[in-house]
N, C-alpha and C positions, 0 to 999 in steps of 0.2 A: 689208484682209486681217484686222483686227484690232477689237475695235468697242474705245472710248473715245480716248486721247490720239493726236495726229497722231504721228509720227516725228519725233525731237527733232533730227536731222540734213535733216529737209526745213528750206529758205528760209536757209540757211548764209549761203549766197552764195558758196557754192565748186563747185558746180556750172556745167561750163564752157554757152554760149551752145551752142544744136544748130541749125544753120539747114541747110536742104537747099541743095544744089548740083549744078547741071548740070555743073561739072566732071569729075565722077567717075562713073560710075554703081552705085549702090548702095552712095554714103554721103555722111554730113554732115559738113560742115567745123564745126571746133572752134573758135569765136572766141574769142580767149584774152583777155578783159576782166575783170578778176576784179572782185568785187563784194564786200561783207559782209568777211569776216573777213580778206582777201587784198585790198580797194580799194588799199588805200597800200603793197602790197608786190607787185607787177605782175611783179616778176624772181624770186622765189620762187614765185609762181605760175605761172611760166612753166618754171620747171624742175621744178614738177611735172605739168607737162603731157606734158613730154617722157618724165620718170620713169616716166610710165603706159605710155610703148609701151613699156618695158622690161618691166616687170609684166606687161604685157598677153600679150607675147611668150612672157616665163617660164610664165606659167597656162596658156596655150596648149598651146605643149610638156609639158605632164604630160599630155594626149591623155584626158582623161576626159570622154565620154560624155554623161556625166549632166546637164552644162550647158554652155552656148554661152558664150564669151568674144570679143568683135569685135575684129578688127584695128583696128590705127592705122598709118595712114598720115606721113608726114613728104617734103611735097611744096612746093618753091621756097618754102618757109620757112614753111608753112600748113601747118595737121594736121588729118587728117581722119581718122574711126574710122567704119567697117564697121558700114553699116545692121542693126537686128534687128529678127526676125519677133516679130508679136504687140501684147500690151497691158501695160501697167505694171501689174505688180499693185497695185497701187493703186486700180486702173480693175476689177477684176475682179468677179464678181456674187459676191453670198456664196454662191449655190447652185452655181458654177462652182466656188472654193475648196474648199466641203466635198467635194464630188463626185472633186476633185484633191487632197484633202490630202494624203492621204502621198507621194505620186510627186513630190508643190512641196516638201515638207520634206525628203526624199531630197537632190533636186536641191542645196537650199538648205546641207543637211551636208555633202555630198563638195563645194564649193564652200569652205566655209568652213574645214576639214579640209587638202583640199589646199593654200589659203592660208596655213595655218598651216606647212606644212613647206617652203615657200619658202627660209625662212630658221631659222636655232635657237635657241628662245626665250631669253629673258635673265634677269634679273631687275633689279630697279627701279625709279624713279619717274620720268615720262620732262618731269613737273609739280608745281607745288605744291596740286594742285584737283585734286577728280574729273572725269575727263573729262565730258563733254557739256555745257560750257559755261553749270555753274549760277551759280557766280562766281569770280571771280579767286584767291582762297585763303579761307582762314580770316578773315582779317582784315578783309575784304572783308563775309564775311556778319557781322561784327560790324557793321561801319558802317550795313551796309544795316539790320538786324535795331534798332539804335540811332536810325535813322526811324521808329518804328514803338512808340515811346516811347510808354505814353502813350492809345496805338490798340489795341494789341497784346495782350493780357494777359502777364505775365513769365510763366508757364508753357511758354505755347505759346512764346514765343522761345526759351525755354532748350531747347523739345523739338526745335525747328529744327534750333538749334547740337550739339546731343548726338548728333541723326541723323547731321549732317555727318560729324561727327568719328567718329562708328562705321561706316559709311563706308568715310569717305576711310582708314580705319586699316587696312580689312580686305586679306588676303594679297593677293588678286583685283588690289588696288591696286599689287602692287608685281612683280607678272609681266609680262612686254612678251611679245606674241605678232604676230606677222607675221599683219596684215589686210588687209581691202578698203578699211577706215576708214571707210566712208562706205555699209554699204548698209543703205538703206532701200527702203520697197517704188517707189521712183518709177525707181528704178538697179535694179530687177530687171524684166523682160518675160518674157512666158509665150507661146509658139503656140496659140492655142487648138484649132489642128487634131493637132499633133502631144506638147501638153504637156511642150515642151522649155523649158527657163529658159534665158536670156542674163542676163548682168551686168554693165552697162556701166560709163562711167567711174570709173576707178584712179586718178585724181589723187592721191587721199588715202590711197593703198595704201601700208602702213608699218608699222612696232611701235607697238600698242597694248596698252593695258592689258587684260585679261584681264574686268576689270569694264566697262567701256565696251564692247568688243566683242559681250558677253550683254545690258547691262543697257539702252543708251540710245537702241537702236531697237526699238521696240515690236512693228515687222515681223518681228524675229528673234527678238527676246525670248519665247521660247516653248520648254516644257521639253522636245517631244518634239524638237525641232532641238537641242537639245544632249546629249540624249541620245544620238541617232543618231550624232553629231559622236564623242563619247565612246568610242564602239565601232567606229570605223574603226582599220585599222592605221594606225601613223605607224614612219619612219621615222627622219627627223629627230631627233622630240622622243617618243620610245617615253614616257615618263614622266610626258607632259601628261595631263591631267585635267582639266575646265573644270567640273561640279560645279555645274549651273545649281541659283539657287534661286529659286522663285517668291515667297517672301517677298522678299527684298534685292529683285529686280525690282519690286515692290509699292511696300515701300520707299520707296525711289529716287522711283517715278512722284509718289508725295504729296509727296517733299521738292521736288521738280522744280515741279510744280506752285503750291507755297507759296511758293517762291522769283519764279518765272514772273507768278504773280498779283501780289508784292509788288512789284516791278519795273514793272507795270502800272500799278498803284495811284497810283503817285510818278510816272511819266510822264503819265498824266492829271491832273496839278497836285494830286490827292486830289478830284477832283470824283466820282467812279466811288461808289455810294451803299455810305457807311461800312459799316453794316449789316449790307449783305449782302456785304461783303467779311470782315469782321470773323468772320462768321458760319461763310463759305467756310474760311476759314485755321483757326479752330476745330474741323471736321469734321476737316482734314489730318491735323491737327495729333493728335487723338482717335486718328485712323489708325496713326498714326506710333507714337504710343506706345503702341499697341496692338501691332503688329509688331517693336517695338523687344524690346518682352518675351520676344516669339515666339521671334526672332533668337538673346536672351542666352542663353535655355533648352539651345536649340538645341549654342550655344558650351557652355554648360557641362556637356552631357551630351557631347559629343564629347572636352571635356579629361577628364573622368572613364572614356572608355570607354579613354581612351589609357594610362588611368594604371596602375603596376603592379597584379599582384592584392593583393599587400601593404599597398597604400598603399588599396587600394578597399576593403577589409575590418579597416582599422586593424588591422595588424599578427595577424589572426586566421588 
């Protein structure tokens, strides 16, 4: 859907098993084997299994149009969820995409929109880390960042640590908004005869932070979908605002990436050619504190434009 990085929410391992079944007709049964981030917690995956046809149920009943939502089943102790027409956007030709942009981004807002007013946003930290699983907390990218002694140049680590933490600090961080959690383009399908979207498993449907929900799938990370989103009524939360920025988006992908790569690095024992790693992280790195500027600029022409007139013309 997107050209450069995959969807940082593909290969989780939270994504349940989809095998077809002649039990039913027109749908697959849900094998509830959780994998990746759920292997050792089998009972909390299972209760978000079940959580989903609640979710499933509730998006349903708001009777909008604009995209398809599958039943789930709950049969002699086996769950099954309601086959969908079409292809994964993922799978989609680029000339199909552009030819359907707006009517897929439409689809994609009143989707994301009405999932918001599910429930009424909060405020909060729901973690010690930004979401999308770059690392455990702060402390964390010290240790890792502390491998790399050496290898590294102290610039670029310190530009690492300063993005985290600009960041992890910003508001986006600390608002919880009722999501899908989980879509990327492999959890959304398109009809290619009638241009309708489905969006499948809700496993991971819950409060998320406001920056994860914009910034850590690259399938939605896109200004005109939050725009749209922006301009829908709400009911719920009249006062939401989401305020995509394609910088932070930007951002994020290079810190994502230098993290991603470094992590790499160290799991192939450092055989992977120094060089051109060293090299790679350099660029990011270049990026980062490129956008970082951007960003500040940014922050401090908005606290100045908040500020009284008095205080903006020194007392004049």
């Amino acid at each position: 859907m997107r050209d450069g990085d995959e969807d940082t929410m593909s290969g989780l391992g939270t994504s349940v098993q989809r095998v077809p079944t002649g039990a039913l007709f027109g749908v697959v049964e849900k094998v509830m084997k959780p994998d990746g981030a759920f292997k050792d917690r089998p009972e909390e995956w299972r209760k978000r299994i079940l959580n989903a046809k609640k979710i499933s149920d509730e998006i349903r009943a708001v009777g909008n149009d604009a995209y398809f939502v599958p039943r789930t089943y709950i049969l002699f102790n086996k769950v099954y969820e309601q086959l969908v027409p079409g292809h994964k956007v993922s799978d989609m030709s680029w000339e199909y995409f552009e030819a359907n942009r707006t009517g897929l981004y439409t689809a994609i807002a009143s989707f994301i929109n009405d999932m918001s007013e599910l429930r009424v946003a909060t405020s909060g930290r729901p973690n010690a880390k930004i979401d999308g699983r770059l690392v455990k907390d702060a402390g964390e990218l010290d240790k890792l960042t502390y491998c790399f002694k050496g290898i590294i140049p102290v610039e670029n680590t310190m530009t690492i640590k300063a993005v985290y933490k600009f960041l992890f600090d910003l508001p986006e961080n600390r608002e919880l908004v009722f999501t899908h959690g989980d879509l990327h383009s492999g959890n959304m399908f398109v009809d290619t005869g009638t241009g309708k979207l489905s969006v499948i498993d809700l496993e991971m449907a819950g409060p998320q932070t406001k920056f994860a929900a914009m910034y850590q799938s690259d399938a939605t990370a896109v200004n005109d979908i939050w725009d749209m989103v922006d301009k829908l009524p709400r009911r719920k939360n009249p006062g939401l605002r989401w305020n995509f920025d394609k910088d932070k988006h930007q951002t994020y992908k290079y810190l994502r990436r230098a993290i991603t790569d470094m992590y790499e690095f160290l799991g192939n024992g450092n055989t992977k050619d120094k060089g051109e790693f060293v090299e790679k992280i350099d660029g990011y790195c270049g990026e980062m504190r490129r956008l970082l500027g951007v960003l500040k600029s940014k922050e401090a022409g908005e606290v100045r434009n908040n500020m009284p007139m008095i205080i903006k013309g020194r007392g004049k």
